[in-house]
VEXPA-428480 format. One record per atom (N, C-alpha, C): residue in three letters; x, y, z. Coordinates in steps of 0.2 Angstrom, whole numbers, padded with zeros to 4 digits, always signed. Each point is the difference from the previous one (the first is absolute). Layout:
N
ALAXYZ/...
***
This chain:
237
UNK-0189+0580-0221/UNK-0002+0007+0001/UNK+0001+0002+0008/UNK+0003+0005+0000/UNK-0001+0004+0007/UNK-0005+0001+0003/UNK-0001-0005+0008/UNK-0006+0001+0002/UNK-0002+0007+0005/UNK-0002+0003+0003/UNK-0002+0006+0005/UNK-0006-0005+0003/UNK+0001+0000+0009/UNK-0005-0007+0002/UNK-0002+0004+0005/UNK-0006+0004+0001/UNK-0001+0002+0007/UNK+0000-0003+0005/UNK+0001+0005+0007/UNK+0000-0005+0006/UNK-0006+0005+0003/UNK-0004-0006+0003/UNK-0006+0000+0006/UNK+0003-0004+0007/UNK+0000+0004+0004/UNK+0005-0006+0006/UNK-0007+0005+0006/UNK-0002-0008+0002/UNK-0005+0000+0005/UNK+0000+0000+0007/UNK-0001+0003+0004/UNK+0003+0001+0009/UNK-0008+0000+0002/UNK-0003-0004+0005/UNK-0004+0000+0003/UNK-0009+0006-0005/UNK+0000-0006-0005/UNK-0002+0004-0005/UNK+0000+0008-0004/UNK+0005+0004+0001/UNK+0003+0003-0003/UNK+0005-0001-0004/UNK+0000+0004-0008/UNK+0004+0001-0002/UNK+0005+0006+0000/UNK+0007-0001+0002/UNK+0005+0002+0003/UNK+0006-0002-0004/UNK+0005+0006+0002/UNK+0006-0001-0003/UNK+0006+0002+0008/UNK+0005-0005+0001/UNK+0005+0001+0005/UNK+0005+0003-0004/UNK+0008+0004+0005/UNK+0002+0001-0003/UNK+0006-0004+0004/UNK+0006-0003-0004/UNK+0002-0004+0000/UNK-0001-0007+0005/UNK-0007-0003-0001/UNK-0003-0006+0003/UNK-0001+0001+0009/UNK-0001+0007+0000/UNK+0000+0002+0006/UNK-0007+0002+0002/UNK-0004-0006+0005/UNK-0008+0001-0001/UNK-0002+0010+0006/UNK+0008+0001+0003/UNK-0002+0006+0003/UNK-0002+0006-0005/UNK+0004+0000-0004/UNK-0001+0003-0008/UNK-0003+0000-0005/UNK-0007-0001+0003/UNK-0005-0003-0007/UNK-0005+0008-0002/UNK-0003-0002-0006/UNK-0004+0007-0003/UNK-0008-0004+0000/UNK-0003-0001-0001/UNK-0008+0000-0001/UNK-0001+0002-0005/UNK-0002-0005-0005/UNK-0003+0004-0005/UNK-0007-0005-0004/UNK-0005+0001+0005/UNK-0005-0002+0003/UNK-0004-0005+0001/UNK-0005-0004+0000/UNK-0002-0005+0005/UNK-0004-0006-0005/UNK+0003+0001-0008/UNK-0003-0003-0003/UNK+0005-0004-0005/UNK+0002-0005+0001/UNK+0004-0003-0004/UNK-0002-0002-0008/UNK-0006-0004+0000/UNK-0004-0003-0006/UNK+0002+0008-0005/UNK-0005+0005+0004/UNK+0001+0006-0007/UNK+0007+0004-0003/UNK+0004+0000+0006/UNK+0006+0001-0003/UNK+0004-0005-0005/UNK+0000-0005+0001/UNK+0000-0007-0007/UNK-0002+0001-0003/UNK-0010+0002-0001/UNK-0003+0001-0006/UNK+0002+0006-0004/UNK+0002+0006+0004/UNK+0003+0008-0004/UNK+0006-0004-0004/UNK+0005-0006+0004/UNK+0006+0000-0005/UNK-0002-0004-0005/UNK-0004-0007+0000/UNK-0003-0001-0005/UNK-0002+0004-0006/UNK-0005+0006+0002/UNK-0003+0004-0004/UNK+0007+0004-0004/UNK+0004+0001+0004/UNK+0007+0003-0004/UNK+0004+0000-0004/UNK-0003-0010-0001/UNK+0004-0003-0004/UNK+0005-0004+0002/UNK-0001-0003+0009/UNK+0003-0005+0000/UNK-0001-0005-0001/UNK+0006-0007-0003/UNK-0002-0006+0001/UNK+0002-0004+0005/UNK+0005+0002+0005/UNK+0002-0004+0005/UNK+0002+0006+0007/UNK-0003-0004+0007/UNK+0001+0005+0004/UNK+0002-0003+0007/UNK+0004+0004+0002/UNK+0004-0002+0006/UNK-0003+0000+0005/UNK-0003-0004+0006/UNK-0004+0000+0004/UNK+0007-0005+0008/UNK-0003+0006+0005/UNK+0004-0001+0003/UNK-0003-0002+0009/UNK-0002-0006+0001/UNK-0002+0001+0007/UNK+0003+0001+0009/UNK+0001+0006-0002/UNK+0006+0003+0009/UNK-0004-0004+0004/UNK-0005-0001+0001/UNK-0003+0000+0007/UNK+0003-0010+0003/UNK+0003-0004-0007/UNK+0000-0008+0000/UNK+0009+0003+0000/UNK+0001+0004-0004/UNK+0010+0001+0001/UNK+0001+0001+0007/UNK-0004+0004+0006/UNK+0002-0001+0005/UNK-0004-0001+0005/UNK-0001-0007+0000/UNK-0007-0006+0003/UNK-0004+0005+0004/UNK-0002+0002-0003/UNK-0008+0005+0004/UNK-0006-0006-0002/UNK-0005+0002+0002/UNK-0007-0004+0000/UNK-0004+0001-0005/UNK+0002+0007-0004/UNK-0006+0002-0005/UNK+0000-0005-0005/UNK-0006-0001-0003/UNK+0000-0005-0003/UNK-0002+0005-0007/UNK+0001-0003-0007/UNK+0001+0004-0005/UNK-0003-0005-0007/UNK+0000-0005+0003/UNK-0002-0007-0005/UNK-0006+0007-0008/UNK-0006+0001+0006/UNK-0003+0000-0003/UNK+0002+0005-0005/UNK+0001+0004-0001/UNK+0002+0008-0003/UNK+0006-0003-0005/UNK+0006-0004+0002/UNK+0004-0003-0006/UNK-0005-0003-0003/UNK-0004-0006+0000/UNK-0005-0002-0003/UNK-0002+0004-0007/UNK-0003+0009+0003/UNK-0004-0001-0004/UNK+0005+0005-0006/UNK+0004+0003+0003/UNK+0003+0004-0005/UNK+0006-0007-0003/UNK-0001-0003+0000/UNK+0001-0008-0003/UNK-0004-0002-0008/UNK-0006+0004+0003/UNK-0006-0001-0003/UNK+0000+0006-0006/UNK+0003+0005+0000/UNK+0000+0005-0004/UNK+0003-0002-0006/UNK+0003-0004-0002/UNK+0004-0002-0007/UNK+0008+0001+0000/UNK+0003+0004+0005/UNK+0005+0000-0002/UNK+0005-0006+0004/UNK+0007-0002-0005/UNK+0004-0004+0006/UNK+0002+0002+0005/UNK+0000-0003+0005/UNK+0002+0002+0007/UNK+0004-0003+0004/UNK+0007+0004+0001/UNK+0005-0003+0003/UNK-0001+0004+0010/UNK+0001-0008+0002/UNK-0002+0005+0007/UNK+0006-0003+0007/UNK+0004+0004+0002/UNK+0005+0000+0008/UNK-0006-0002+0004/UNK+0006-0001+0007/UNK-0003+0002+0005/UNK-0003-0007+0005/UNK+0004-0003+0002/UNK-0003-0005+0006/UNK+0001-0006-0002/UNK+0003+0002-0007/UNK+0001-0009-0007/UNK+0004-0003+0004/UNK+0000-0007+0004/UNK+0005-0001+0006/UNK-0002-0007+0000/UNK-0005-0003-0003/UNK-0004-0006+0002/UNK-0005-0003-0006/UNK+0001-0006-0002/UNK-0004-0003-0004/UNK-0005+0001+0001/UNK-0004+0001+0005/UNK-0008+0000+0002/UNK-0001+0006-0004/UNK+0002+0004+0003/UNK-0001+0009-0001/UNK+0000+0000-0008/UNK+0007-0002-0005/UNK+0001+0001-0006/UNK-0006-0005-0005/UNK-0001-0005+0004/UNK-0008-0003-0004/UNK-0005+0005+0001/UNK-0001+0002+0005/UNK-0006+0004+0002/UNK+0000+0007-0007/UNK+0006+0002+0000/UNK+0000+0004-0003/UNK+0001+0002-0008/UNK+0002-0008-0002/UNK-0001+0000-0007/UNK-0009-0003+0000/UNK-0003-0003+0004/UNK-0006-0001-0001/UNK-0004+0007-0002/UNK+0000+0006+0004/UNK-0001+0007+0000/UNK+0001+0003-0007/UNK+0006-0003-0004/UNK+0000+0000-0008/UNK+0007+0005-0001/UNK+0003-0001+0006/UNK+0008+0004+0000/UNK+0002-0003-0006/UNK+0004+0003-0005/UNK+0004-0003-0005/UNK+0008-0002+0003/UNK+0002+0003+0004/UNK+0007-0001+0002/UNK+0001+0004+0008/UNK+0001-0007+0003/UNK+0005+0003+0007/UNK+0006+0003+0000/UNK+0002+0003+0007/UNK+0005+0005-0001/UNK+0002-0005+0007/UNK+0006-0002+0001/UNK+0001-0003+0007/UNK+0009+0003+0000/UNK+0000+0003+0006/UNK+0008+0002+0000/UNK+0003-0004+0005/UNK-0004+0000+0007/UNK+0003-0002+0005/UNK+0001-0008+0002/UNK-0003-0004-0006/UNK+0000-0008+0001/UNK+0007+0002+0000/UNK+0005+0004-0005/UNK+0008-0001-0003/UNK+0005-0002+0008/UNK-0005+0001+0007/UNK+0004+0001+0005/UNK+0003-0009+0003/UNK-0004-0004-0003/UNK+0001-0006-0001/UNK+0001-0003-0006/UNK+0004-0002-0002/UNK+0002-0002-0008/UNK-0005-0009-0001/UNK+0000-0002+0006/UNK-0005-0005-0002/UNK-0006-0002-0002/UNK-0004+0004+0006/UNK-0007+0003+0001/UNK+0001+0003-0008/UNK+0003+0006-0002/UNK-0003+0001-0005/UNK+0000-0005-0006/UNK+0007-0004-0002/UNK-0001-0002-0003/UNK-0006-0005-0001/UNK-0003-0003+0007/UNK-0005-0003-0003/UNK-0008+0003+0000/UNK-0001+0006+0002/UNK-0005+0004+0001/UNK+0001+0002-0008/UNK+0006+0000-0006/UNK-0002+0002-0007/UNK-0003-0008-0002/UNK+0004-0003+0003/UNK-0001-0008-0006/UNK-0007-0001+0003/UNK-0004+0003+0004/UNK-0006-0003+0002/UNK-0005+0006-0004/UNK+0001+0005+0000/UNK-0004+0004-0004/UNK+0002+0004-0008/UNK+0006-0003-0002/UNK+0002+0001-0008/UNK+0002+0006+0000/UNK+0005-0001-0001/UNK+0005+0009-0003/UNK-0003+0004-0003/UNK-0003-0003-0005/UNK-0005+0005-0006/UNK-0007+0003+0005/UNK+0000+0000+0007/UNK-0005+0003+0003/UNK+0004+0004+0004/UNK+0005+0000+0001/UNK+0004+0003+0004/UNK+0006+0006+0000/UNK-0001+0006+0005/UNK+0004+0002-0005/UNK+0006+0005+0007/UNK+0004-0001+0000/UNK+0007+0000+0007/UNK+0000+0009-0001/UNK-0001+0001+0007/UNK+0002+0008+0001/UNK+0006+0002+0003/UNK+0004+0002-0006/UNK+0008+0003+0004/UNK+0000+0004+0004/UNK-0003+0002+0006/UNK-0001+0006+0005/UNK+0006+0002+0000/UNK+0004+0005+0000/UNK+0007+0001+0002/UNK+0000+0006+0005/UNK+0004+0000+0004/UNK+0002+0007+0004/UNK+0007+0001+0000/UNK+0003+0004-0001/UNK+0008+0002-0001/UNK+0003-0007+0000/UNK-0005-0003-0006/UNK+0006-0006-0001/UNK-0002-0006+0001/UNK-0006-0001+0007/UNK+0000-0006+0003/UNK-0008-0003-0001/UNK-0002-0005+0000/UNK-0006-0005-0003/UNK-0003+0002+0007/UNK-0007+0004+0000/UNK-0005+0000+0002/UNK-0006-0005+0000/UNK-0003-0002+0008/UNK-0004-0003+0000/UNK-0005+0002+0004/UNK-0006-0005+0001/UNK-0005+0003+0006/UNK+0000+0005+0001/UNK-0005+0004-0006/UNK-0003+0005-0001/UNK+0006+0005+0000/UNK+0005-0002-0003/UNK+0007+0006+0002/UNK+0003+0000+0006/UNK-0001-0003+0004/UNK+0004+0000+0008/UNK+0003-0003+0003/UNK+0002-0005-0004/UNK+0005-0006+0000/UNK+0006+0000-0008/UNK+0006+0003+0002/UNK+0007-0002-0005/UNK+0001-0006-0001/UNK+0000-0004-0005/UNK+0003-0008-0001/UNK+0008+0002+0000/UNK+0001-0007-0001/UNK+0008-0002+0002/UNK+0002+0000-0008/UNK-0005-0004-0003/UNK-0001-0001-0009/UNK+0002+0007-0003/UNK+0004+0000-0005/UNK+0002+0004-0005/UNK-0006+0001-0006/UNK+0000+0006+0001/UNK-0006+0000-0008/UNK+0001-0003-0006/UNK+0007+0000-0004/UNK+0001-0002-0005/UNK-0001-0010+0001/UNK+0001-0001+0008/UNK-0001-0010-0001/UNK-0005+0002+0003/UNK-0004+0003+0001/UNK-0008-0002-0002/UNK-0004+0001-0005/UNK+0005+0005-0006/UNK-0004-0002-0004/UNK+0003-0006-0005/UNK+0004-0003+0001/UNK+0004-0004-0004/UNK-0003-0006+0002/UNK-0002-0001+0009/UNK-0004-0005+0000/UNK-0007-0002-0002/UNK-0002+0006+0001/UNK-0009+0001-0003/UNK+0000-0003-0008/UNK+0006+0004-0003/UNK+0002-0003-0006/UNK+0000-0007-0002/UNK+0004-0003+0002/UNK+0002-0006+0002/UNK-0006-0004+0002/UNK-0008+0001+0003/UNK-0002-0002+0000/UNK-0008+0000-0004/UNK+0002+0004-0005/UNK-0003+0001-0007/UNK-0005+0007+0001/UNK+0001+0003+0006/UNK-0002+0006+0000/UNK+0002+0007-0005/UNK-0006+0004-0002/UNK+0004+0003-0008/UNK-0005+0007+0001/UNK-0001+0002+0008/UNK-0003+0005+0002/UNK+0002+0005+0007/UNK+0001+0005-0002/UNK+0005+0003+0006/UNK+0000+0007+0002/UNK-0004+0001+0005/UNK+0001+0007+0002/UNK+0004+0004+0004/UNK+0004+0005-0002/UNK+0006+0002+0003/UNK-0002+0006+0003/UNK+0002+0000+0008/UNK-0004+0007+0006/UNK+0005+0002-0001/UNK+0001+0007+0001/UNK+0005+0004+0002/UNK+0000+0002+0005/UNK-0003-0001+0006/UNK-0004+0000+0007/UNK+0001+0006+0000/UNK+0008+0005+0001/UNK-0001+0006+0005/UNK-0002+0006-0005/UNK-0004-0003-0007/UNK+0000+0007-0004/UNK-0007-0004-0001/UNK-0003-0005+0003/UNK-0009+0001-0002/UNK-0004+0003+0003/UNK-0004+0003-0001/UNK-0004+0007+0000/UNK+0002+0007+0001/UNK+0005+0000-0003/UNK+0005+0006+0000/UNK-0001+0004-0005/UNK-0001-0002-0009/UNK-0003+0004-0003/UNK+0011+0001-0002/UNK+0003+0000+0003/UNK+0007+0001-0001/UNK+0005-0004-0008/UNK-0005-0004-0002/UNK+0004-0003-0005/UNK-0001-0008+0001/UNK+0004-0004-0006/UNK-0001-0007+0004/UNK+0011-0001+0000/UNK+0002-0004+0001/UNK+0005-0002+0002/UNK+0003-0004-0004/UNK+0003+0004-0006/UNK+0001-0004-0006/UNK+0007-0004+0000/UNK+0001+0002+0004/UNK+0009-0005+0000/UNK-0002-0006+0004/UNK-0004+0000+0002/UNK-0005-0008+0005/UNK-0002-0005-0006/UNK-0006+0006-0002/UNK-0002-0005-0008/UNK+0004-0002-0005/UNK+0005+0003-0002/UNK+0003-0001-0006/UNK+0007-0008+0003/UNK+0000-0002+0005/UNK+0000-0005+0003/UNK-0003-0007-0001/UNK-0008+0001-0002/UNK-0002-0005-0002/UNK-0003+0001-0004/UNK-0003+0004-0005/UNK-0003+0001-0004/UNK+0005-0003-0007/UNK-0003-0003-0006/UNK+0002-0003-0005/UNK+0004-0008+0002/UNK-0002-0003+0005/UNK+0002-0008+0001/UNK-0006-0005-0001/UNK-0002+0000-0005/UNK-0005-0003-0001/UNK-0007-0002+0006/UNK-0002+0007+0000/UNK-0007-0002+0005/UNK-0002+0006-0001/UNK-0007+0001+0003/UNK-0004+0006+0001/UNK+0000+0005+0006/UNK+0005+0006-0002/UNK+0004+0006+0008/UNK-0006+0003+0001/UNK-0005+0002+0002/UNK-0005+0004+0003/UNK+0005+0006+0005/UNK+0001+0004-0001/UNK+0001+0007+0003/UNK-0005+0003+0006/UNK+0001+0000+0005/UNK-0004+0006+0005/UNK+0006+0004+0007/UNK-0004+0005+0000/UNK+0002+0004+0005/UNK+0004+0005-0002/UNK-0002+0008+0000/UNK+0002+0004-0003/UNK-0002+0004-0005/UNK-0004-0002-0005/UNK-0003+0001-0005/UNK-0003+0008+0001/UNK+0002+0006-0001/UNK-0002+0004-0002/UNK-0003+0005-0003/UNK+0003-0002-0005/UNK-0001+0007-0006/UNK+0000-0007-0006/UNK-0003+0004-0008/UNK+0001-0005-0006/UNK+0007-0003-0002/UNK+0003+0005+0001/UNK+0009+0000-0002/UNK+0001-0006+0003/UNK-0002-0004+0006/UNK+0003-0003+0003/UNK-0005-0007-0004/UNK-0004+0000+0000/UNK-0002-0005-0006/UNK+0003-0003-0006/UNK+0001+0005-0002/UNK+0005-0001-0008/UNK+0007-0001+0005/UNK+0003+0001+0003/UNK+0008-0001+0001/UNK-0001-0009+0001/UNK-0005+0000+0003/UNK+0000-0009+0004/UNK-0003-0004-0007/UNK-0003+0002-0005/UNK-0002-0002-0005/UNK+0005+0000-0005/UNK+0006+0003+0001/UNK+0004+0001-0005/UNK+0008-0004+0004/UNK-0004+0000+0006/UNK+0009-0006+0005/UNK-0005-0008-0002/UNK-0003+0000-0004/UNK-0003-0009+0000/UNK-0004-0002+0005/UNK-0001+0004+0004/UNK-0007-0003+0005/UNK-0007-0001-0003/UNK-0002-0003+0003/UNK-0006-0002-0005/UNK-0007+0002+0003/UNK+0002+0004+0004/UNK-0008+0006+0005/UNK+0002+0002+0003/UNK-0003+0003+0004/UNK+0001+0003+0009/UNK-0006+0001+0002/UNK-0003-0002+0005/UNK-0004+0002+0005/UNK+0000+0008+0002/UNK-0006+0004+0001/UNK-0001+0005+0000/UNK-0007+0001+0004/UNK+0003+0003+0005/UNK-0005+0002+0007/UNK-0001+0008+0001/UNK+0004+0003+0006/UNK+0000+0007+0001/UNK+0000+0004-0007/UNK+0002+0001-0004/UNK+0001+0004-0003/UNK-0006+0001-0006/UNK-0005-0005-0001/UNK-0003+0000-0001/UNK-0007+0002+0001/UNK-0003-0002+0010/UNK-0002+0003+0004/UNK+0001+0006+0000/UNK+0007+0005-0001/UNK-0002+0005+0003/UNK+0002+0004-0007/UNK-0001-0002-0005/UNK-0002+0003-0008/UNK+0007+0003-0002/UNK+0007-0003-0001/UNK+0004+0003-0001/UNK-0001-0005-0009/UNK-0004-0002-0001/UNK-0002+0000-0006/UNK-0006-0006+0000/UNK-0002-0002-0005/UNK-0007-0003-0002/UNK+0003-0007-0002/UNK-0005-0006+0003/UNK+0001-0005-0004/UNK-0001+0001-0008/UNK-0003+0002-0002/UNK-0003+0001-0008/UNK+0009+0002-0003/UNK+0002+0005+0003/UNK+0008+0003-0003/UNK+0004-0006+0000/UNK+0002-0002+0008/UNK+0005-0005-0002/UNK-0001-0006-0002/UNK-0006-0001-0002/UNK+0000-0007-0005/UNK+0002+0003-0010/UNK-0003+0006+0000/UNK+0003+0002-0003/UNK+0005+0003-0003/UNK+0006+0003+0004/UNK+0006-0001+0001/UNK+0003-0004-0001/UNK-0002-0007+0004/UNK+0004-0007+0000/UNK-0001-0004-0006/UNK-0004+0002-0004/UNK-0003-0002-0006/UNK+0003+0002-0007/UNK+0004+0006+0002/UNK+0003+0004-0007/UNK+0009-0003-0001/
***
């Protein structure tokens, strides 16, 4: 089934959305993360994007506790953001994260490969950051050398069967997502998670109907261009 996953992305205890991973570009959209979780809970979500800015570009805020507890709310929790180190990704499946999101080990083909053997692919899940083409890291501010389609063949390769694909210059645009990106990787046996772009419902069913298997959903949500309650049932029909 077609997942709709909402995003909660955290900056210095704020929930915020950037627009294209640009932190000069952010909106507020207020000071309580735990209750915006519970509203999508309450909406009918079972799994939710959670996003720590403040660990994607090594600031000091500390966030543990707050992952923690909307941790604690019942639903899965896939979560970005600073996933760079075995210490950190214990710490945070401890907190009851169901699946890391690490894009920037990719910058090292080593490092990563043993940063999955050491925390098992079935917890892990590789973010294709893309910007007109090229593999994004740290926090979006770093292009790799690495090719998107041999990052995802090695994650593949490595038994990983979880995969979020950014559209970087259309995330928090509300402008669409970038279907000729996803239809790329979607249907090679693994799970495409979709973000960046997402607008209107139309754009749901088109990515539901190209084989993708979710999309993460932020801005458009926040700012009512339709209701979690609609697009799960949309993605549902």
């Amino acid at each position: 089934m077609f997942q709709v996953i909402p995003a909660v992305d955290i900056a210095r205890g704020d929930v915020v959305r950037l627009r294209e991973g640009d932190p000069g570009q952010r909106r507020v959209y207020g000071d309580d993360p735990v209750a915006w979780a519970s509203r999508w809970l309450a909406a009918g979500a079972e799994r939710l994007h959670v996003v720590d800015l403040d660990a994607a570009f090594d600031l000091a805020a500390a966030n543990r506790a707050v992952i923690a507890e909307i941790c604690g709310l019942g639903m899965s929790v896939q979560l970005g953001g600073g996933v760079r180190d075995r210490g950190r990704a214990e710490d945070l499946l401890a907190c009851g994260v169901r699946w890391l999101i690490t894009g920037t080990l990719l910058r090292d083909q080593e490092a990563f490969e043993r940063f999955v053997a050491s925390i098992g692919p079935d917890r892990l899940m590789v973010a294709l950051d893309i910007r007109h083409g090229r593999l994004q890291a740290s926090g979006w501010r770093e292009s790799l050398r690495l090719l998107p389609e041999d990052a995802f063949t090695l994650a593949l390769g490595l038994g990983v069967r979880r995969f979020l694909v950014t559209a970087v210059e259309r995330d928090g645009t509300e402008l669409g997502p970038n279907f000729g990106l996803l239809r790329r990787f979607s249907g090679r046996g693994a799970e495409v998670l979709a973000a960046g772009g997402v607008g209107a419902l139309d754009d749901l069913l088109r990515l539901r109907d190209l084989g993708v298997d979710g999309a993460v959903v932020g801005r458009a949500l926040y700012e009512g261009r339709f209701t979690l309650e609609d697009a799960l049932g949309a993605a549902a029909c």
